[in-house]
C-alpha positions as CSV (number, residue, x, y, z in Angstrom):
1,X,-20.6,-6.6,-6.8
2,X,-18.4,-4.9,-4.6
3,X,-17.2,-1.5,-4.8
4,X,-13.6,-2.5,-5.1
5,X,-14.5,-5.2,-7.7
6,X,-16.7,-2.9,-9.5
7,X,-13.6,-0.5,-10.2
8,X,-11.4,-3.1,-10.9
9,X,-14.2,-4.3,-13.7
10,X,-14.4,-1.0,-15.0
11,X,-10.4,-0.7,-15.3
12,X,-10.5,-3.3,-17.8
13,X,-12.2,-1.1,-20.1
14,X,-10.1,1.7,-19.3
15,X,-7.3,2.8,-21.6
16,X,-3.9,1.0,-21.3
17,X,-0.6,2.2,-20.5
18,X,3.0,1.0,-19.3
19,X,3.5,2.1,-15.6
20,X,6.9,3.3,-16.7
21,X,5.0,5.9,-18.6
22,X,2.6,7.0,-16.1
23,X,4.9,6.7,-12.9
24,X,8.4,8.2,-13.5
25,X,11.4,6.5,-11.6
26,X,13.2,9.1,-9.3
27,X,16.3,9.4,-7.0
28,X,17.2,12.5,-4.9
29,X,20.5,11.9,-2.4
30,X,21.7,14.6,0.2
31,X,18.3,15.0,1.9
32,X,19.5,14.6,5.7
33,X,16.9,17.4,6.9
34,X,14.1,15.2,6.6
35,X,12.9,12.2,8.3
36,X,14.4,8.3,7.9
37,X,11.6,6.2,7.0
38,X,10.6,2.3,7.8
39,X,8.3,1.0,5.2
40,X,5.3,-1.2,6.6
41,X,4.0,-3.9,3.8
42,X,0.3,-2.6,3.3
43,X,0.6,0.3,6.0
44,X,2.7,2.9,4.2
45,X,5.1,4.4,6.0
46,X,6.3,5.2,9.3
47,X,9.1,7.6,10.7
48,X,12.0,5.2,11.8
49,X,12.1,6.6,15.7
50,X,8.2,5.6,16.2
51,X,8.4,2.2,14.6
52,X,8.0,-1.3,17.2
53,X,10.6,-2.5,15.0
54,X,14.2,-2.2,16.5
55,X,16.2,-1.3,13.4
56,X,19.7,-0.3,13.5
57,X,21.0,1.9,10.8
58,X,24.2,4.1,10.2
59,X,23.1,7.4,10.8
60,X,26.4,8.6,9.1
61,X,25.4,7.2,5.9
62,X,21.9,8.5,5.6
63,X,23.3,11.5,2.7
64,X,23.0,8.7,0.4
65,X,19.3,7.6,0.9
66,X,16.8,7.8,-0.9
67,X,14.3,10.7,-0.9
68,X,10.5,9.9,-1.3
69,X,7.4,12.4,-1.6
70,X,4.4,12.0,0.2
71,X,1.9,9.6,-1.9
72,X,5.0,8.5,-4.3
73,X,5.2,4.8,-4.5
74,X,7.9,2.7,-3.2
75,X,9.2,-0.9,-4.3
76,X,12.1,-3.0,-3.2
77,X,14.0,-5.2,-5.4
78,X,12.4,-8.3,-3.1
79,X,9.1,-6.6,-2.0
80,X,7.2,-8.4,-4.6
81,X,5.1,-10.4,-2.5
82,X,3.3,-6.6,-1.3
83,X,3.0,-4.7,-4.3
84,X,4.0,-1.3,-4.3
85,X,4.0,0.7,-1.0
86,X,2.5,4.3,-0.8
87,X,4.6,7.1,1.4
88,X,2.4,8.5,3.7
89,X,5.0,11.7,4.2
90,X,8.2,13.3,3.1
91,X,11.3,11.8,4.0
92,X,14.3,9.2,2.9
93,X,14.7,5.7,2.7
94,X,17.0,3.0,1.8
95,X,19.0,3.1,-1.4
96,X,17.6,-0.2,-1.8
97,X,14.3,1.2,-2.7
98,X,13.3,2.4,-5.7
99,X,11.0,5.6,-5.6
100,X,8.5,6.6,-8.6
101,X,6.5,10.1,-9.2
102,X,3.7,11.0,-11.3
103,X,2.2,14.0,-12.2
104,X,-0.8,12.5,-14.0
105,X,-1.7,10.5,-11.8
106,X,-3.9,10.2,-8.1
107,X,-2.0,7.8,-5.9
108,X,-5.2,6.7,-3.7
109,X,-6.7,5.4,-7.5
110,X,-3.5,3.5,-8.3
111,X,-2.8,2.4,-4.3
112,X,-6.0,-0.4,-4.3
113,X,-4.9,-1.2,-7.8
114,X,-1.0,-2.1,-6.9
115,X,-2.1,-4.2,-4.0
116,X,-4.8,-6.0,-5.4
117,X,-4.4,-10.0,-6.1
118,X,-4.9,-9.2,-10.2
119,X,-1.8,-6.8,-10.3
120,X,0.7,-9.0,-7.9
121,X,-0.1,-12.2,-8.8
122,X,-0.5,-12.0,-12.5
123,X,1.0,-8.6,-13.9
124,X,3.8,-8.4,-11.3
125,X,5.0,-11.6,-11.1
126,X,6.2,-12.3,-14.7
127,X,8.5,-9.9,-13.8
128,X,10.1,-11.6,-10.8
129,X,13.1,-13.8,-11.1
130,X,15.2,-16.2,-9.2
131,X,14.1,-19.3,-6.7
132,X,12.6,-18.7,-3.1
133,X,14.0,-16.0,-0.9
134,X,16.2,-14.7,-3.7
135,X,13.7,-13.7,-6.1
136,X,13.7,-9.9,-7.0
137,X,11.8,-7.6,-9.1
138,X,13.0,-6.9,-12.5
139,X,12.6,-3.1,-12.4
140,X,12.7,-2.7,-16.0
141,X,10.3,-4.8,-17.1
142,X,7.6,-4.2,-14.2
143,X,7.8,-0.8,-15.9
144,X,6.2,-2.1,-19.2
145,X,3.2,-3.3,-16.7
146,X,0.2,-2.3,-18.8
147,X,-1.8,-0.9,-15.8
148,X,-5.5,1.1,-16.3
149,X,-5.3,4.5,-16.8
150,X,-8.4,7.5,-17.2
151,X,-8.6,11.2,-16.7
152,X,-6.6,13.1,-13.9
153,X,-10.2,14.5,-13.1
154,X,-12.1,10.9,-13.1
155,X,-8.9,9.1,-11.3
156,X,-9.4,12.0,-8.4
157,X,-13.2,11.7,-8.0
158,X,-12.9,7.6,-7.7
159,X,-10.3,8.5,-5.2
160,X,-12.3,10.8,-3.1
161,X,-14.8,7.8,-3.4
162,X,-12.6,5.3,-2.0
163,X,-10.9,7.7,1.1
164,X,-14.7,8.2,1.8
165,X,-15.3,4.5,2.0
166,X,-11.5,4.1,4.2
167,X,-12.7,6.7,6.3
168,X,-16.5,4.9,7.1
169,X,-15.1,1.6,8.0
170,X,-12.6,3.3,10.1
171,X,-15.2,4.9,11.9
172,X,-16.6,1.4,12.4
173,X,-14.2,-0.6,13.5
174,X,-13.8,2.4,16.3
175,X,-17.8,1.9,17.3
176,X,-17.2,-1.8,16.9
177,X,-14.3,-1.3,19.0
178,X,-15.5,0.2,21.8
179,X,-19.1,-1.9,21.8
180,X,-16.6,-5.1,22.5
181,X,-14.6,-2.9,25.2
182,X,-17.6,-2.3,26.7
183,X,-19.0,-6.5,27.0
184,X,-15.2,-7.3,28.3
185,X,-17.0,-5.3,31.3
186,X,-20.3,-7.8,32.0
187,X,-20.6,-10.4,33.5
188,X,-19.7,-13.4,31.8
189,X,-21.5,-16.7,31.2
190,X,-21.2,-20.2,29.3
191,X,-23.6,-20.1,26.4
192,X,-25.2,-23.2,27.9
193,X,-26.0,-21.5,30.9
194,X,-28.0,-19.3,29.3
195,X,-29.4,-21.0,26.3
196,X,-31.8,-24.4,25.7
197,X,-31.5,-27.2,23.1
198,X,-34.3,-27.9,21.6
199,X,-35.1,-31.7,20.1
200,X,-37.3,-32.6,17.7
C-alpha cells in the first residue's frame, strides 16, 4: 500500500465535514502592489511575466482582480477537470477565479486530497453542469463536498510527511537526471551489437 493510498484509506475514517465549512470563500479587490498571477493546472502558480505562456491582459483593469494568499486554494468556474489549484505566493488573479481561506486547515494535507481521482471524479463532479466545453462548477454546491477532516496538529505532521516525500523524489529525479545527461555523452551502440540471442 502506498503512502498516498494509505492516507487516503485513513481519510475515510476521519471525521466529515462540508468544505464550505472548513475553507472559507474570499475576495479582496484594489490589490495592484502585488504580483498578477497565471495559474498552472497541477503546478500552482506562477507570476504572469515568467510564464511560457503569451498572455495578454489589460493592465488597467488589474484593481479589480482577485487577491489570493500563499497556500489558499484557487478554482475556476470550468477548472473542474484539475481540482483545486494551490497559490504558491501572494498576488492577484482573475475575477474569474474563486479564492478560499482556512484557518483550520494545512493546505499541503488538503492539496493531494483535491487532486486525487476519488475527489474529482466522484465528489467534484456531481457538482458540475452543462454539456462539453461549457460545463462549470456549481460553486455552491462543491461547498457541501463532505471532504476528511482531523486535528490542525495531525493535518500538519502528515503534511510535513508528504513535503518530506516531494522533496526525496525531487532529489531523484535530479540524480536520475543528471546519470542520463551523463550516458547522452558515451558512445552509442545498437543493443544487437552488443548483446547475443540465445536458442533453446
Amino acid at each position: 500500500m502506498t503512502p498516498l493510498y494509505s492516507l487516503f484509506f485513513i481519510c475515510n475514517t476521519w471525521e466529515q465535514r462540508k468544505l464550505g465549512e472548513v475553507f472559507k470563500e474570499y475576495s479582496e479587490k484594489n490589490h495592484t502592489e502585488l504580483p498578477a498571477l497565471t495559474i498552472i493546472q497541477g503546478g500552482g502558480t506562477v507570476k504572469r511575466e515568467e510564464s511560457d505562456r503569451n498572455l495578454m491582459y489589460d493592465e488597467s483593469n488589474l484593481s479589480n482582480y482577485k487577491m489570493v494568499r500563499k497556500d489558499d486554494f484557487i478554482v475556476h468556474l470550468r477548472s473542474f477537470e484539475g481540482g483545486l489549484e494551490k497559490s504558491l505566493l501572494d498576488g492577484i488573479i482573475s475575477p474569474a477565479y474563486h479564492t478560499f481561506h482556512s484557518d483550520v486547515a494545512d493546505s499541503r494535507f488538503y492539496y493531494p486530497y483535491f487532486r486525487s481521482h476519488e475527489f474529482i471524479k466522484h465528489k467534484l463532479v456531481p457538482h458540475v453542469y452543462g454539456i462539453r466545453d461549457g460545463r462549470s462548477i456549481d460553486i455552491a454546491g462543491m461547498k457541501t463536498i463532505e471532504i476528511p477532516y482531523t486535528s490542525i496538529e495531525e493535518q500538519r505532521k502528515i503534511g510535513d510527511y508528504l513535503e518530506s516525500l516531494d522533496h526525496l523524489i525531487t532529489l531523484h529525479q535530479r540524480k536520475y537526471f543528471i546519470i542520463y545527461n551523463n550516458l547522452i555523452t558515451w558512445e552509442q551502440r545498437k543493443l544487437s551489437d552488443v548483446t547475443e540471442s540465445i536458442k533453446n
